[in-house]
Structures are given as structure tokens and as C-alpha cells.
FILO-574927 format. One record per residue (C-alpha): residue in three letters; x, y, z. Coordinates in steps of 0.25 Angstrom, whole numbers, plus 5000, padded with zeros to 4 digits. Layout:
REM residues N
ALAXYZ;...
This chain:
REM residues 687
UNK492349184994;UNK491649195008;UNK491349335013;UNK492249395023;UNK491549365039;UNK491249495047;UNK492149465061;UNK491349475070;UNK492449505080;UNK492849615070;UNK491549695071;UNK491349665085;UNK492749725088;UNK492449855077;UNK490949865085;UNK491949865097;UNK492749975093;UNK491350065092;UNK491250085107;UNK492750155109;UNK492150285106;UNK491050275119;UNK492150225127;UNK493250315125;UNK493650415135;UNK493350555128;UNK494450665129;UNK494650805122;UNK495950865120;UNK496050975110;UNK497050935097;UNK496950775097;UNK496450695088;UNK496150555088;UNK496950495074;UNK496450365073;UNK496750305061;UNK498250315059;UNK498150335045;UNK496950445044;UNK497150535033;UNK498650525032;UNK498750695035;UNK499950755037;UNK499950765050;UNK499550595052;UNK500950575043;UNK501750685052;UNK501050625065;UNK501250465062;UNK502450395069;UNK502950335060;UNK503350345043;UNK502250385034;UNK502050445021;UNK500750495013;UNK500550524998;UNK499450614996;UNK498750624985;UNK499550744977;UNK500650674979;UNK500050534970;UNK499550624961;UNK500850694959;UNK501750574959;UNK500950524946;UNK500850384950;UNK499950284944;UNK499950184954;UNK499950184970;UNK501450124969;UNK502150244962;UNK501450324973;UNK502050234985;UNK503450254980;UNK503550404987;UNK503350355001;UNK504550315008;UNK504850195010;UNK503950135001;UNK504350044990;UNK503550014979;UNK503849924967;UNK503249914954;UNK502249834950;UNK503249694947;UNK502949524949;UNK501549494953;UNK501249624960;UNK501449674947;UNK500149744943;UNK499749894945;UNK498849854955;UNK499549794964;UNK500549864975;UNK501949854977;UNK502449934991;UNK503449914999;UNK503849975013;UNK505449985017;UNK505949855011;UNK504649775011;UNK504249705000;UNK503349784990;UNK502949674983;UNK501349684984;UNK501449784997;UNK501249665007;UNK501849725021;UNK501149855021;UNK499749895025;UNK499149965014;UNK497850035015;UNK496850105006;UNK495950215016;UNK496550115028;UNK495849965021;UNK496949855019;UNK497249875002;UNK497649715001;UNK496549604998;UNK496949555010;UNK497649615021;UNK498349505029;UNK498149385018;UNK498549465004;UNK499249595009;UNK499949594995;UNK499349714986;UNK499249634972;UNK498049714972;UNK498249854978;UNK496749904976;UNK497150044976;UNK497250164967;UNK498050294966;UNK496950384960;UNK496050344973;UNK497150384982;UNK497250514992;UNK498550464999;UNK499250365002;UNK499650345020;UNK501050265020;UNK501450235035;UNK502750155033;UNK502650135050;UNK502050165063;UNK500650115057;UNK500649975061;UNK499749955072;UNK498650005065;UNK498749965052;UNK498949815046;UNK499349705043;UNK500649705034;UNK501049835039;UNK502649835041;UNK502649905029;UNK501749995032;UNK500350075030;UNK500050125016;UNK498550175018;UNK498250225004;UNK496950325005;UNK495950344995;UNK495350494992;UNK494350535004;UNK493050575002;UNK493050725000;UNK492050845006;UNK491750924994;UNK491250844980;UNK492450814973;UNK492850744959;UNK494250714953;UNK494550624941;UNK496150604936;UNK496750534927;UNK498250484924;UNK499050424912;UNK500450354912;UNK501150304901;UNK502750254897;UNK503050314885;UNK504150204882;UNK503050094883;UNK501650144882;UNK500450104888;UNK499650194897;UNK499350194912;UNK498050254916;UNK497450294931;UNK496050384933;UNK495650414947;UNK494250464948;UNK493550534960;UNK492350574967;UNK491650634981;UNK491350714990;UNK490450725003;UNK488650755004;UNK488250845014;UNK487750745022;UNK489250715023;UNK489350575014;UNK490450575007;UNK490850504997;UNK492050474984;UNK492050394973;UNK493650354969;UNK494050294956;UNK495450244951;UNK495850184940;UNK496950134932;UNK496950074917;UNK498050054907;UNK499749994906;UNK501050044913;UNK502250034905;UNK502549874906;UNK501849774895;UNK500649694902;UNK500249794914;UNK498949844912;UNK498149904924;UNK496749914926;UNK496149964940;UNK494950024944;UNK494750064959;UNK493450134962;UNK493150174978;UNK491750234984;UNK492150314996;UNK491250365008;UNK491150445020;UNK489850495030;UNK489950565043;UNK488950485050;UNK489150605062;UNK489950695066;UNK490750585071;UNK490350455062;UNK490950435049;UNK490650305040;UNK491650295028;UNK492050185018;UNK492350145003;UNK492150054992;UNK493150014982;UNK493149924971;UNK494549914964;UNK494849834952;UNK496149804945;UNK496749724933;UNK498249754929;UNK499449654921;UNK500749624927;UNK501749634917;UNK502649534925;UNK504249534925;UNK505249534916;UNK506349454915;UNK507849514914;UNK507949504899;UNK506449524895;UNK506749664905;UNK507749704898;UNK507249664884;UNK505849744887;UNK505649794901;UNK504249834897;UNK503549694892;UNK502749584899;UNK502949464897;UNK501549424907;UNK500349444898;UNK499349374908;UNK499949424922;UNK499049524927;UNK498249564940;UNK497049584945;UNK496149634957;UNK494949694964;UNK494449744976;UNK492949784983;UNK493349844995;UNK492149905006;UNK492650005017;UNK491850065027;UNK492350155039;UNK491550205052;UNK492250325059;UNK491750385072;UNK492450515079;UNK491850545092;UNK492850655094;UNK494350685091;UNK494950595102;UNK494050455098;UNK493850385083;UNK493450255078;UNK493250195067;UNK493050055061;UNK493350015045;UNK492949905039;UNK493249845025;UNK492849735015;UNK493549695003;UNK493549574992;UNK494649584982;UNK495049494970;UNK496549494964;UNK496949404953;UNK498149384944;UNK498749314931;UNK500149254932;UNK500849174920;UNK502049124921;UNK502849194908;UNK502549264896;UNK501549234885;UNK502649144878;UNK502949064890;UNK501649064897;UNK501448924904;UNK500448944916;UNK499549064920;UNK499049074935;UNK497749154941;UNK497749224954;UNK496249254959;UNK496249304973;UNK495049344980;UNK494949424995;UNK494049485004;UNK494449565017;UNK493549635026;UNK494149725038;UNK493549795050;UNK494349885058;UNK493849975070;UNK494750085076;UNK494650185088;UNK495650275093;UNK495550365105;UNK496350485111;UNK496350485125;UNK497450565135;UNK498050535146;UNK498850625154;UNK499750725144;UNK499550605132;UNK498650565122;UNK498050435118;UNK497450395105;UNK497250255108;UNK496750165095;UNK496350035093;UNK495749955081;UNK495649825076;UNK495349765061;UNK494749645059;UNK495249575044;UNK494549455035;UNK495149415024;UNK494749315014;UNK495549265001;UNK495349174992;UNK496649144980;UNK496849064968;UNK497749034959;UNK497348964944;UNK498348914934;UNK498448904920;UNK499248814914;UNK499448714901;UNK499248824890;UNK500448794885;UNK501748904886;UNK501349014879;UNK499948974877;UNK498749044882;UNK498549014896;UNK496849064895;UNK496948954886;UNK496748844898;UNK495948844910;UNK496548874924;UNK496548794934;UNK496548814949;UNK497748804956;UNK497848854969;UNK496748914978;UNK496648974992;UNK495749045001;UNK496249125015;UNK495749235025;UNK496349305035;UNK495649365048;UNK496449465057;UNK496149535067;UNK496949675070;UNK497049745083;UNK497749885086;UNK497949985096;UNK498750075098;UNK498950225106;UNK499450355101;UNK500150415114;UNK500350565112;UNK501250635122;UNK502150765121;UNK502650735109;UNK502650585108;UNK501650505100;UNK501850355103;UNK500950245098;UNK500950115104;UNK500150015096;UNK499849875094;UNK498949785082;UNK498849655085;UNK498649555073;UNK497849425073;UNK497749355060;UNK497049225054;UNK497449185040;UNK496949065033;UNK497249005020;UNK496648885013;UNK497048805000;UNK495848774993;UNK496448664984;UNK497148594995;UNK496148625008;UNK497748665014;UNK497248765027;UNK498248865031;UNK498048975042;UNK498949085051;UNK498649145064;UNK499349285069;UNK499249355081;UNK500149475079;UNK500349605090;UNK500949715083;UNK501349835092;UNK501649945087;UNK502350095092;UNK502550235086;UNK503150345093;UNK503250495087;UNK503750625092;UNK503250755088;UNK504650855087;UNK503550935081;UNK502150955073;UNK503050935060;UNK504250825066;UNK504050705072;UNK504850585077;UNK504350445076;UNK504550295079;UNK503750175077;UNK503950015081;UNK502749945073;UNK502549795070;UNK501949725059;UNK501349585054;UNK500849515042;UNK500149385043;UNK500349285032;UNK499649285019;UNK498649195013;UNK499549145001;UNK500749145012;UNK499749055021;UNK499548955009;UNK500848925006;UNK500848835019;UNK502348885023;UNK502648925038;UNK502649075035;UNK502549175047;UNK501849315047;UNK502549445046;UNK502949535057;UNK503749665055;UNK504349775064;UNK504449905060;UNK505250015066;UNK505150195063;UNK505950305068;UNK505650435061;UNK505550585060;UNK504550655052;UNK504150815047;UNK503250875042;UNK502951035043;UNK502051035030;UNK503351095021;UNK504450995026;UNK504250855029;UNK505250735031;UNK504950595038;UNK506250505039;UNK506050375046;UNK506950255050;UNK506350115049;UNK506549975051;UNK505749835050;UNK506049725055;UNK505249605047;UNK505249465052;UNK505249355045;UNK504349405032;UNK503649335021;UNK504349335007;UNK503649284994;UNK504949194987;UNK504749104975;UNK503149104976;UNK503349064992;UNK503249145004;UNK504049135013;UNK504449205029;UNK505949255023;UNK506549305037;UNK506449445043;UNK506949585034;UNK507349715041;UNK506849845034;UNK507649965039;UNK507950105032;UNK507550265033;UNK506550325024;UNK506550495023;UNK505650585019;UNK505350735016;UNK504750855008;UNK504750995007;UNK503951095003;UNK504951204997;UNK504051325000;UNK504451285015;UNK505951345009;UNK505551455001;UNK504051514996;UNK504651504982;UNK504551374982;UNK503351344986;UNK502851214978;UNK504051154979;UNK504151024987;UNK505050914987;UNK504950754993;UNK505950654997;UNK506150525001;UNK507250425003;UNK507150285010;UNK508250195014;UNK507950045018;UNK508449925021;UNK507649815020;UNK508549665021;UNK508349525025;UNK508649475039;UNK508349325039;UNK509649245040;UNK510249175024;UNK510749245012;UNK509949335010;UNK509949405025;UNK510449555024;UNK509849575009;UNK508749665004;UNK507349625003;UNK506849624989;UNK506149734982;UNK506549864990;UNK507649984988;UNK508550015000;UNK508350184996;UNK507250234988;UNK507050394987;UNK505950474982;UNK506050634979;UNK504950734971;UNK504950874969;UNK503450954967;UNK503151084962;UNK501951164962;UNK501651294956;UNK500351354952;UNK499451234943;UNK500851164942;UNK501451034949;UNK502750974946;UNK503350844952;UNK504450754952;UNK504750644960;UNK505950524960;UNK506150404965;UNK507350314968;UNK507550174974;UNK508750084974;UNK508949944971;UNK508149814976;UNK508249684975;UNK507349574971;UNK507549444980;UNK508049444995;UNK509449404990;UNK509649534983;UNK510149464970;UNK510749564961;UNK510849494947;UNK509449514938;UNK508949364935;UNK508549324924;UNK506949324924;UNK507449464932;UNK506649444945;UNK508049454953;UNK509249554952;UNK509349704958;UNK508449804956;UNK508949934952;UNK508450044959;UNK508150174951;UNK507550314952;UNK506350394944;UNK505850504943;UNK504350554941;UNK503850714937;UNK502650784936;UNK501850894932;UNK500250944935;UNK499651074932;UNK498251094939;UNK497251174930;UNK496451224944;UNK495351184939;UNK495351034945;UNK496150984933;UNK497650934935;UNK498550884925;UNK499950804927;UNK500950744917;UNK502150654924;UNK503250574919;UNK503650444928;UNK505250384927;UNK505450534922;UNK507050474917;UNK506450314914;UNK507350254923;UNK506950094920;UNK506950024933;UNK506349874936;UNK505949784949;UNK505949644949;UNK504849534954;UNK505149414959;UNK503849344960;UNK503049234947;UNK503149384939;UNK504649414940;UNK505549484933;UNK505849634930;UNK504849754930;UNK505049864926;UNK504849994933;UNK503950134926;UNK504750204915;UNK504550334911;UNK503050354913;UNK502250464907;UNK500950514914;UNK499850634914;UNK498750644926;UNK497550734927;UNK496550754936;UNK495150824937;UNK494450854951;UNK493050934947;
């Protein structure tokens, strides 16, 4: 596989970007800051100040929700919907998020992150997160901006920004090591997940952090072990008062079953079993980061990020079970991405506004090379290891784009309005290596952009956002030689949010409008016409020691969304549902604290969904099809901290094992069901 090429357009324009600082008009006013990265460190005051929905889970909150995967997390944000691991993104390390109706499958139309890097193995070409290389015990918060973030932050965005953040690099030496164990009485099997930590910061001002994560054992289904390891090196230095060089190097490695789908009989016979004992999943990453920062003063920054990664993902599908068996197919993928992105923003002020004008531009290469062998003539049941696998379908693509944005936060009175544009050019390239068969796509893209927030106060805010979106076609939609379009997105905001540090509420109206978006039906894809996402998503929590000094430790969260997210394009199925989402789905918890002690209990509820665009209602036979029952749970906690650096916490999952099930649809369908009643103890060290 050839070595990504260094564009030399790309450095010239990051070399470019060097002068601004020289060049900028100098101004001092007392109280403003330039922000410049949007994202930043997702304070308080960036969620209360941003135009537009967002949420951040923090790391208290992870670690009190008891999760053992980055998905169970996700499912407290509103808006978000997450599905469980089902069909061929059915492994633990694979990533299944949707936002307001769009699909989850493998979280393709959203821009997710890891300390602001693209998380997929190729951004514009395989945006899919089969491989989500990730991991919760390495995460400090997790940054969901749901709108208004479009112009800076891309491609696949119309479902938003997910930006999960790894643990910083801490200023006195610090040491940590935790350790969680899950298990389903009803079923055995044991789930394992040890998080590991270590940094600090010299006197010379290096700092650096060693981060380990790693999960090992089997969740409550036959077939479905895990194994992942994700080891990261983290760096900082002040090169001056006002240089900083930063960076990171990951190496993450993962290796987990897929247990498959059930058929309506074998579920009901045995919801637990597999009846898939070769599917499993595979995956690795080596990733390279490094971050030059330079702040002349508080109105000026730049800084320009550059990344290099190679990853490999490869799977095993057989067609049935052991008895039946009659083909097996191999899926080695390889990737390799390297990105450069300079960035300068500037505050300037004219007359009784202020400016902060920014402007940056990314430069993408990605390179992929797919494969698929075939195993065939073992005879049905047999051993299929037992003959040698022949080659049956080989590829290899790139993508280059080219991303340009700009945009001007305008602050006057109490207005903040940020006009923006991002401007998309796109090369993609596929080549059929057994044929010779040349495909290619061109795409030049303006996406404007406009956010608009009034500050009632320091703790209430108005906001409104117009953002557009667009995702180029992918490599294996490239090479199925069809006439399929890109996709473009409008998405529309109008909320209110508080905060005064005891009370907080965000409520928000949305809508996105979706043209003419690419579906996945019967192994094609397809452009399946334009869908409309429209709905209201409402927040809030209190801390009760705002009511009453007796009830200090006391706090309560809520969250209720309604969406409705239907088909537009003309024939039968005009007016229904899309697959895979629930039209309301609530979350409310209660925590207590007192002294050592922390008690929490949290639920959630979502309704039905459907799994086909024609809503079909009746459960078919291999049970890929039919209503989905929606279904409420509830989780509880307890921790006591022993002061001396060691906590201890025991929780129950599905607290009242209510069984509920998704459906897939794709070569692994059939029925999956969801976490019973789930046992589980954490501790943690910090020394």
C-alpha cells in the first residue's frame, strides 16, 4: 500500500497561515478573549455561551452511570439514540449513534472526534464506525453539539459533532488505576474493563500521560467475546510563554465475536444463543498526532494540527449456523489518512462591536485498499478452514479534499451572530482490481452557515442556528457503478437555555430537511429520496440545596425528546417512519451524596420503532422485520470513598429485567436481544 503524499498545496497553505499573527491589527480591550477552537475544553461557560444545542458528560457522570461501553453513555444525551450492538455492526467495538431520526447504524452522518481527530478509518470514504477506536476508561468528557457547529467541523455533520476527549495531562504527578466487573446472573459469563493512568508535568514544563484501557471477557449472549486494548502516550511543552507543542500516540487493538440474529422461533425458544460460531470482528489503529499552538496575546491564536494514521479492520461472515454452514467470507480492509489543518482566529472591534474573525482550512488523504475471500465447497456443515479461500472481490480507493471555512463571531449589545461559510472540494477514486473498472466523483460544495444568540442574561440565552451539511459518496458506494448522488442536509435550531450553576434547562425545536439520502437496501445502495427530521428535545436539572440547605446533595436530571423523522419521496412508503428510531424517548436519575457516600438511580424509556421504511408491523419469520416494542429500564448505584484515594461501587443494570430486543436487517438479521438484569462492582485507586 503506497505511503500517503505530503500535499504540497496543504503545507504551503498551513505555512501561510504562520504569517496572520505579524499581520493582525493589535487591540487591547479589557474582558475579551479570543475562543478559537469552538470545542475547547467544553466549560460551562462554552456549553451556556454556544448557539446552538449541546450537551457534555463529564467524567463523574461516566463513572456514576456504570457503563461498560461508550454506547450506554451516549444514551443520556438528548437526542441521541443509540442501538445495541445488532447485524454486522454487531460487535462491542463497533459504534452505533444516531441523531434525531438518523440512522445509527455504524454512526455514519455524524462527526465524531477523539481530542478533535476524525475517529473513522477514513473520514469522507468509510465514515462507518465498525471500528470505533475508542475507550471509556480513557475518557474525560464527552462534547455533543447536536447544531450550530457545522462550519467548522466536517464532513458527515447533519447529525452533529461528538468530540470525545481523552484525560489531559495534569500539573502535579498523578496515578490512578480502576477496575470494573459485570456479569448476568441468569446467564453467566463475565465482562471485564481496567483503565490505567499515569502523568504529570517537569519543572521544565514537559508534561506528559501514559493512558491505558482495556476490556476482556463475554456479555450476556453466546458467541460474544471482547478483547481490546488501547494504549495512548500524551505530550505537552511550552516552548515560550506563548508556544506550545502538543501531540499523542495511540495504538489501539481489538478482536470481539458477533453472536448474529435470531430468528423468530429460535428467539423465543433461547433469546440467549448463537447460532454464528465463526462471525467475529476485528480491528487496529496507529494513530500520530501532533499540535502547534502559539498565543501572541488574548485577542490573536493559531494553531495548526496535523494527523497520521494506518488502520486495518477485518471480519468473518458465514451464512448459517454450524449445521448449515455452506460458505464463509473474509473482509480485510486496510486504511491510511493523513490531515493537516491550520487555524487563526482574531478579535478585532469596530465602532461598539466586536470581531473575532476565524479562518482555517484542512487538507484530507485518504487511502484504502478492500478485499473480500470466499470459502466455499466444504460441504453444508462441514469445516469450512478445511479448503482454501479464494479471492473474490478486490478494490482499492483514495479521497483527497480540500476544506475551507471562515466565519465571524459579531458581538454587539447583546447579540452574538455568526455568519460562516466551509466550502468542500472532494476527489474520490475507486478502482476494481479484478476488472481494471475506474470509478471517480468530483464535488465542489459551499456550505453557509448562521448562528444567532441573545444573552437575556449571564444565565439565559436565546438561540437560533441555519447550518448546512454534505457527505460525498463512499468508496464501496463508488464501486457499485450506480448513478448515486452526494448528500446535503439542512438543519434548522431555535432554542432557550439556563444555567445559574443550581438550575439549568436547555429546550430546543429542530428540523432537517434531508435530500435525497443514501440508503443501504438488500446489499445495494441506493439515493432513497429526501426525509424530514423535525421534533423538540427538553432538558434540565436541579441541584436541591438551591430549595432548601437540608437538601444539599440532592440533584435531579431530566430529559424528554420528541421527534419526527418520515419519508418525503413520492410512492408507498411516503409519510412513514424511518427505520430504527423512537418518536419519544425520556431519561430521568436522582443522586445523593452525603459524607463518603453516593447513591444514584437513573431510567430510561423509549417507544416503538420500526425496522423497514414500510413500517411493517407483523414479526417475520427469520425476524428481521415487525415492530419493535419500546420499553423502559432502570439502573442504581451505590459508592462509598474511603478518603484515602480508594472508592468502591456495586450497581445492578435492567434493575426490574425488563427483556427487550432490536432487530437487523442486513446478511446478520434476526432478533437481538437487549441487557437483562446485569450485576456489576467498580473500584478505583488514585495514589
Amino acid at each position: 500500500m503506497r505511503v500517503v503524499r505530503r500535499s504540497y498545496l496543504a503545507l504551503g497553505v498551513a505555512l501561510a497561515f504562520t504569517h496572520l499573527p505579524a499581520m493582525a491589527e493589535r487591540v487591547e480591550l479589557e474582558g475579551t478573549e479570543v475562543v478559537g477552537d469552538w470545542l475547547g475544553e467544553a466549560s460551562e461557560q462554552d456549553v451556556l455561551n454556544h448557539a446552538g444545542a449541546r450537551s457534555v458528560l463529564r467524567r463523574q457522570q461516566i463513572q456514576e452511570s456504570g457503563a461498560s461501553s461508550v454506547r450506554e453513555v451516549l444514551r443520556r444525551v438528548p437526542g441521541l439514540q443509540v442501538q445495541d450492538s445488532n447485524g454486522t455492526g454487531g460487535s462491542d467495538i463497533s459504534l452505533n449513534v444516531g441523531t434525531r431520526g438518523l440512522t445509527s447504524r455504524l454512526s455514519p452522518r455524524a462527526t465524531i472526534l477523539q481530542d478533535g481527530v476524525p475517529l473513522a478509518v477514513a473520514p469522507y470514504g468509510q465514515p462507518q464506525l465498525s471500528l470505533a477506536p475508542t475507550s471509556l476508561g480513557n475518557i474525560e468528557s464527552i462534547d455533543v453539539v447536536r447544531g450550530g457547529g457545522a462550519v467548522r467541523y466536517g464532513p458527515q455533520n447533519v447529525g452533529g459533532i461528538i468530540n470525545f476527549v481523552t484525560r489531559g495531562i495534569p500539573e502535579e504527578l498523578a496515578r490512578e488505576v480502576s477496575f470494573q466487573s459485570e456479569s448476568a446472573p441468569a446467564q453467566g459469563g463475565f465482562l471485564n474493563r481496567s483503565s490505567a493512568f499515569l502523568g504529570g508535568t517537569a519543572d521544565n514544563g514537559l508534561g506528559m500521560a501514559l493512558l491505558y484501557s482495556g476490556v476482556r471477557g463475554d456479555t450476556y449472549r453466546e458467541q460474544s467475546g471482547t478483547r481490546i486494548d488501547d494504549v495512548m502516550l500524551k505530550y505537552r511543552y511550552a516552548l515560550s510563554e506563548i508556544d506550545e507543542l502538543s501531540g499523542s500516540l495511540q495504538y489501539y487493538r481489538a478482536d470481539a465475536d458477533m453472536p448474529g440474529g435470531l430468528s423468530a422461533a429460535e428467539f423465543d425458544h433461547d433469546p440467549y444463543a448463537s447460532d454464528r460460531p465463526y462471525d467475529n470482528f476485528e480491528g487496529d489503529r496507529k494513530q500520530a498526532v501532533i499540535k502547534y499552538k502559539r498565543s501572541p496575546d488574548a485577542l490573536s491564536s493559531f494553531e495548526v494540527t496535523s494527523f497520521y494514521n494506518t488502520s486495518y479492520r477485518g471480519a468473518v461472515l458465514a451464512n448459517n449456523g454450524a449445521d448449515s454452514l455452506t460458505w464463509l467470507r473474509e473482509f480485510p480492509r486496510h486504511y491510511e489518512v493523513f490531515g493537516i489543518e491550520p487555524r487563526y482566529s482574531q478579535v478585532l472591534f469596530v465602532g461598539d462591536s466586536s470581531h473575532e474573525l476565524g479562518v482555517g482550512y484542512r487538507y484530507t488523504e485518504e487511502d484504502s485498499a478492500e478485499k473480500r475471500y470466499d470459502r466455499i465447497g466444504f460441504g453444508s456443515g462441514g469445516n469450512p478452514y478445511s479448503v482454501p479461500r479464494r479471492l473474490a472481490a478486490s478494490s482499492s480507493a483514495s479521497t483527497e479534499a480540500h476544506a475551507l471555512y471562515i466565519d465571524d463571531r459579531i458581538d454587539i449589545g447583546r447579540w452574538t451572530l455568526t455568519p460562516g461559510l466551509r466550502y468542500e472540494q472532494v476527489r474520490v477514486t475507486s478502482r476494481n482490481r479484478l476488472s481494471g473498472a475506474d470509478q471517480k466523483q468530483r464535488y465542489s460544495e459551499p456550505l453557509p452557515s448562521l448562528n444567532l444568540m441573545y444573552h437575556l442574561s449571564d444565565a439565559w440565552k436565546l438561540y437560533a442556528n441555519a447550518n448546512t451539511s454534505f457527505g460525498s459518496i463512499q468508496y464501496f458506494q463508488l464501486s457499485q457503478e450506480n448513478d448515486l448522488q452526494g448528500e446535503k442536509a439542512y438543519t434548522y435550531e431555535l432554542g432557550t437555555r439556563y444555567d445559574d450553576g443550581l438550575w439549568n434547562a436547555e429546550l430546543t425545536l429542530f428540523r432537517i430537511d434531508f435530500d435525497d439520502q443514501l440508503e443501504l437496501t438488500n446489499a445495494v445502495w441506493r439515493n432513497a429520496g429526501e426525509t424530514r427530521h423535525r421534533g423538540a428535545e427538553l432538558a434540565g436539572g436541579i441541584d436541591f440545596a438551591a430549595l432548601d440547605p437540608r437538601l444539599a446533595g440532592l440533584s435531579v436530571y431530566a430529559s424528554l425528546v420528541l421527534t419526527k423523522a418520515t419519508r418525503e419521496e413520492d410512492g408507498p412508503n411516503q409519510g412513514n417512519d424511518v427505520p430504527f428510531y423512537s418518536r419519544q424517548v425520556a431519561t430521568l436519575g436522582l443522586r445523593y451524596a452525603s459524607g463518603p457516600w453516593v447513591w444514584n438511580l437513573d431510567g430510561y424509556a423509549q417507544t416503538r420503532q420500526f425496522a423497514d421504511s414500510a413500517n411493517t408491523r407483523e414479526e417475520s419469520t427469520d425476524g428481521a422485520l415487525g415492530e419493535i416494542p419500546g420499553y423502559a429500564s432502570w439502573n442504581a448505584r451505590g459508592q462509598y470513598d474511603f478518603g484515602n484515594g480508594l472508592t468502591l461501587a456495586a450497581g445492578v443494570k435492567n434493575l426490574l429485567d425488563r427483556q427487550y430486543y432490536t432487530r437487523s436487517t442486513d446478511t446478520n438479521r434476526g432478533k437481538y436481544l437487549g441487557q437483562p438484569r446485569t450485576l456489576y462492582v467498580q473500584t478505583s485507586l488514585s495514589f
